[in-house]
Backbone as JSON, one array per atom type, in Angstrom:
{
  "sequence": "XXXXXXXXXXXXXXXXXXXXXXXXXXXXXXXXXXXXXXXXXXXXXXXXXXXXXXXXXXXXXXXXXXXXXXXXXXXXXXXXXXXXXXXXXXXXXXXXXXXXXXXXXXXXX",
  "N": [[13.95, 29.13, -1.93], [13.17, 29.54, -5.42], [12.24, 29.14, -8.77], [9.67, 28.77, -11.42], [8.82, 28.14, -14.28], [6.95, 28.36, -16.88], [5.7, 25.86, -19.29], [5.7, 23.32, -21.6], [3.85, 21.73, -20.76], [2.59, 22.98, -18.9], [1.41, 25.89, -19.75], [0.32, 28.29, -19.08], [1.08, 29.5, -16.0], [-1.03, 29.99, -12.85], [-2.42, 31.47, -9.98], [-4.26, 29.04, -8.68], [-2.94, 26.84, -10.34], [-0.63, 26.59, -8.7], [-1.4, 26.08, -6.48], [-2.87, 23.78, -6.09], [-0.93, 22.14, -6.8], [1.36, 22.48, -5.25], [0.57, 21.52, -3.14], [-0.83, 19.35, -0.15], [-1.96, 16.39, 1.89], [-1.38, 14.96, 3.77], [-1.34, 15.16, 6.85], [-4.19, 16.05, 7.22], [-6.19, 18.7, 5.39], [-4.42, 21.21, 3.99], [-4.23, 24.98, 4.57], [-5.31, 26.8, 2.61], [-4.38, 30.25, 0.87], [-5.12, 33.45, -0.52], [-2.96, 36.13, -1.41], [-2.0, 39.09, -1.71], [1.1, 40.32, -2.28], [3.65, 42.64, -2.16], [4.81, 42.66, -4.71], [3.08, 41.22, -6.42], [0.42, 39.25, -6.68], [-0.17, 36.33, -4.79], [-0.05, 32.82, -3.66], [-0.43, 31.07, -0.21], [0.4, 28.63, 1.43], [-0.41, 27.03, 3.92], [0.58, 23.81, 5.18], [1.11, 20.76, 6.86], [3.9, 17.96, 6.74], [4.36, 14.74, 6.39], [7.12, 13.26, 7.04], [9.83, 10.97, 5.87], [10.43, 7.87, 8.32], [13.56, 7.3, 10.14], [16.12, 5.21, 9.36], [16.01, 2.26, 11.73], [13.07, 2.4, 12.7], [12.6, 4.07, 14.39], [9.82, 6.67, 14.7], [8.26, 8.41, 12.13], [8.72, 12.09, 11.17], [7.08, 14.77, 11.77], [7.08, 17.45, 9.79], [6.45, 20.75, 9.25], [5.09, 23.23, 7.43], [5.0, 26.58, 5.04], [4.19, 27.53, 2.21], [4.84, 29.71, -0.34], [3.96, 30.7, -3.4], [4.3, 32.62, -5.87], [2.85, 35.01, -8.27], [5.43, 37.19, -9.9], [4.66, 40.59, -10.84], [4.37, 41.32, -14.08], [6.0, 39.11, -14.81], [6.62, 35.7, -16.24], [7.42, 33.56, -14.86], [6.82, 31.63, -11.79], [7.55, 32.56, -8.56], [8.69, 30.67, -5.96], [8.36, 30.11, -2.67], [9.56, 28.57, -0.01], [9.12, 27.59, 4.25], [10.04, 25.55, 6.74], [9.89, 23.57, 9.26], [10.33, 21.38, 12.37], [10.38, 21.51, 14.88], [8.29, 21.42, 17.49], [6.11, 23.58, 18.74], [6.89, 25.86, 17.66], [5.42, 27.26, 15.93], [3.82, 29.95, 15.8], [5.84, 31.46, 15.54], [7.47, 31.15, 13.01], [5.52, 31.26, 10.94], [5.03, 33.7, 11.15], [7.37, 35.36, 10.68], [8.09, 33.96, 8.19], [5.81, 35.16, 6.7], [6.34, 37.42, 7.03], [9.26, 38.09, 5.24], [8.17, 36.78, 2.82], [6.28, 39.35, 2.02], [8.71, 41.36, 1.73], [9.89, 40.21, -0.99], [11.7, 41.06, -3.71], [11.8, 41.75, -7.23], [14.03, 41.2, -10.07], [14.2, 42.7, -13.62]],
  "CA": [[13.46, 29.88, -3.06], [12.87, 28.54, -6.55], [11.35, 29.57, -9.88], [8.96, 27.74, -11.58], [8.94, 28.62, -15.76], [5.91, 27.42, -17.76], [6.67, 24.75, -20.36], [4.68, 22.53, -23.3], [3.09, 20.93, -20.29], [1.42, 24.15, -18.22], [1.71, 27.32, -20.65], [0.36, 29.26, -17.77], [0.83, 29.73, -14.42], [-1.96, 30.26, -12.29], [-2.5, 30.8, -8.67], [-5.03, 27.8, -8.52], [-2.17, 25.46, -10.82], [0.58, 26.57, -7.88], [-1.69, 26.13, -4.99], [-2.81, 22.23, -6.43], [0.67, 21.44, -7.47], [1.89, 22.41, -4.18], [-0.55, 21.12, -1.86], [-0.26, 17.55, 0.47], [-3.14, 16.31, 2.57], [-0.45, 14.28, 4.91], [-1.92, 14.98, 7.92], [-5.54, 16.63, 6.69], [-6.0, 19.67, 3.99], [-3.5, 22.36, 3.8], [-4.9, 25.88, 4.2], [-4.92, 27.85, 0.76], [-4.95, 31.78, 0.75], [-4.31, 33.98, -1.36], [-2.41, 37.43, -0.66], [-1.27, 40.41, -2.33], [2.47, 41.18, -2.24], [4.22, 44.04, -2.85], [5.41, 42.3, -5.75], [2.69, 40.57, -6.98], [-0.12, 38.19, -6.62], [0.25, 35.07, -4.26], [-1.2, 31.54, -3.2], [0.41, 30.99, 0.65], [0.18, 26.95, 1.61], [-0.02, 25.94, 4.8], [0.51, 22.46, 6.08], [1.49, 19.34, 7.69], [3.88, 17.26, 6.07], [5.15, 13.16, 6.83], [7.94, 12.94, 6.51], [9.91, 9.75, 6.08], [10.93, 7.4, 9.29], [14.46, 7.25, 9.69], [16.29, 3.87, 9.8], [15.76, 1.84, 12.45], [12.29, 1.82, 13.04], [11.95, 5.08, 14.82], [9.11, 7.27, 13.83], [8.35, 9.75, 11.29], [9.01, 13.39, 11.76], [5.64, 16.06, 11.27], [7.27, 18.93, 9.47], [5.41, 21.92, 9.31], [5.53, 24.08, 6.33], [4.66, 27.35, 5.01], [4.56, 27.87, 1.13], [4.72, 31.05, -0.77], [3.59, 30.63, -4.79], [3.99, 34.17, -5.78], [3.21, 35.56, -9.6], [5.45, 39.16, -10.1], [3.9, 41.46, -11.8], [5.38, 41.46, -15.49], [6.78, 37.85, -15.02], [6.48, 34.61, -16.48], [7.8, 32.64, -14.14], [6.48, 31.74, -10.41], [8.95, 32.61, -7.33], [8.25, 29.44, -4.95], [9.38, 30.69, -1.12], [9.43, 27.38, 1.48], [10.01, 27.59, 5.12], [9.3, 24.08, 7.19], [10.32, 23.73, 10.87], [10.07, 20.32, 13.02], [10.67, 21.87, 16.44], [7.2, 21.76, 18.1], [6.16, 24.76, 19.5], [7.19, 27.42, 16.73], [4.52, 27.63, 14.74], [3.7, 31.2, 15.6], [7.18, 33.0, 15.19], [7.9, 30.58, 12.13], [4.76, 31.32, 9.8], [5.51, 35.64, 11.03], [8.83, 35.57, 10.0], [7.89, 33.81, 6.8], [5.05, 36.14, 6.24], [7.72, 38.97, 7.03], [10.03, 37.28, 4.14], [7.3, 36.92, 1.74], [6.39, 40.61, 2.19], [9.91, 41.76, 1.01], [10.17, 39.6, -2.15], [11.49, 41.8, -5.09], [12.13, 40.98, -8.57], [14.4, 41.91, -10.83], [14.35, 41.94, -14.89]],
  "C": [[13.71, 29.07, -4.32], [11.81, 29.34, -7.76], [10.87, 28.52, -10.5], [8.64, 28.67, -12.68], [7.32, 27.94, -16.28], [6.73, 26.55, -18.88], [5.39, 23.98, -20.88], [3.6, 21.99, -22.4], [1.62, 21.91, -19.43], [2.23, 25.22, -18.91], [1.3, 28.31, -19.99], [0.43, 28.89, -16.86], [-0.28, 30.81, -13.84], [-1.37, 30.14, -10.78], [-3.03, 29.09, -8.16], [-3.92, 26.94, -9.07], [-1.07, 25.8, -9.3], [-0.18, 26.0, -6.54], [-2.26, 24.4, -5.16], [-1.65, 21.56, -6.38], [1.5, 21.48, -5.87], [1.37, 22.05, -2.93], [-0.43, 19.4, -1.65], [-1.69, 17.76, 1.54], [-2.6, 15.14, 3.25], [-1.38, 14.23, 6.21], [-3.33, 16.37, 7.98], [-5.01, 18.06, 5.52], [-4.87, 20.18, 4.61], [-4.73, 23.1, 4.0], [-4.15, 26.79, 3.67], [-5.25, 29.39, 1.15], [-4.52, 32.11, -0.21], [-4.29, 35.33, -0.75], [-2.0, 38.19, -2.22], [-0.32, 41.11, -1.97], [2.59, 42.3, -3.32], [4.47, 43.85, -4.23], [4.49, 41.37, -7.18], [1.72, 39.82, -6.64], [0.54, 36.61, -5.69], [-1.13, 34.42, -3.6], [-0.28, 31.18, -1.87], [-0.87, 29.54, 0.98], [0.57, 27.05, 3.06], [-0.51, 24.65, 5.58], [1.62, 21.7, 7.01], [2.48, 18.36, 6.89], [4.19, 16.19, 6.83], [6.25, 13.08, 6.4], [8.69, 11.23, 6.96], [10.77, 9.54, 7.51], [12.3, 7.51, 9.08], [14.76, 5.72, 9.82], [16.5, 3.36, 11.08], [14.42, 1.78, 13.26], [11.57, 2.94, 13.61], [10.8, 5.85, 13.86], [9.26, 8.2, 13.21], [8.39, 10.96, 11.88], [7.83, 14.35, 10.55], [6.72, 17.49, 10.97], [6.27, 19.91, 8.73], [5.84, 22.38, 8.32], [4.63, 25.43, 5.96], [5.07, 27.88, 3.57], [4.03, 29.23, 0.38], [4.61, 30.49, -2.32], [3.06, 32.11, -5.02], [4.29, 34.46, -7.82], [3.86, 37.19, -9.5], [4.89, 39.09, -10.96], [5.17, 41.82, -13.08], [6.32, 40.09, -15.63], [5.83, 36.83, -15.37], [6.28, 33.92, -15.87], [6.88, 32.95, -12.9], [7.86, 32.27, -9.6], [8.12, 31.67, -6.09], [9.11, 30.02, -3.56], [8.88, 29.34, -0.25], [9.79, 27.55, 2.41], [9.45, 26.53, 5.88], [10.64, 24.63, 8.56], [9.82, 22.22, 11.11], [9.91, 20.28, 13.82], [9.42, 22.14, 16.65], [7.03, 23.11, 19.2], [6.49, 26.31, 19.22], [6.91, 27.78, 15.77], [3.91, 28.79, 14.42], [4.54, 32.19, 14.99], [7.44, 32.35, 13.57], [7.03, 31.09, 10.91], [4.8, 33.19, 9.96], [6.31, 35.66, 10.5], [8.84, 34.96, 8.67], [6.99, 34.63, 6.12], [5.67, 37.41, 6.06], [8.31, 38.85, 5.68], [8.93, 37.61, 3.26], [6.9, 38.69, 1.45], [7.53, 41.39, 1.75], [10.19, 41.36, -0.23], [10.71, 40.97, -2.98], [11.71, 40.67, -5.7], [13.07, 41.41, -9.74], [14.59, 41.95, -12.58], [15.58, 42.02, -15.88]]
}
């Protein structure tokens, strides 16, 4: 989790600026939605990322990811939710249980 403020450089936040800003085309597009939490407006990311080799030569490691870019309602700020996995094979229970998660968000002021 993570907030994400506007500043001199982006004075708003948008779905479209969170879902650019957070998007990788590693191993082809991402797919962009957008949803309607309880809490608010959202842009949900998912992809593919590369990550780096480690030393010695072995190869890179494909982590999976699943991003949440969520405006509350009456906020400024974004609430950024990430959940990434590496373990092949748990790409079903991994993007439910983050969709579960996302689905609960509050906010408080």
């Amino acid at each position: 989790m993570d907030l994400i403020w506007p500043d001199e450089t982006v004075r708003r936040l948008t779905l479209d600026w969170l879902a650019e800003t957070f998007s990788a085309d590693d191993f082809g597009g991402p797919t962009v939605t957008r949803r309607q939490l309880p809490v608010g407006p959202a842009v949900r990311i998912r992809q593919n990322l590369a990550m780096s080799s480690p030393p010695g030569g072995n190869p890179g490691v494909l982590l999976e990811t699943v991003t949440y870019g969520v405006l509350p309602t009456g906020s400024r700020a974004a609430v950024m939710l990430l959940g990434s996995w590496s373990v092949p094979g748990l790409t079903e229970e991994m993007e439910e249980a983050l969709d579960g998660i996302a689905s609960t968000l509050t906010v408080g002021f």
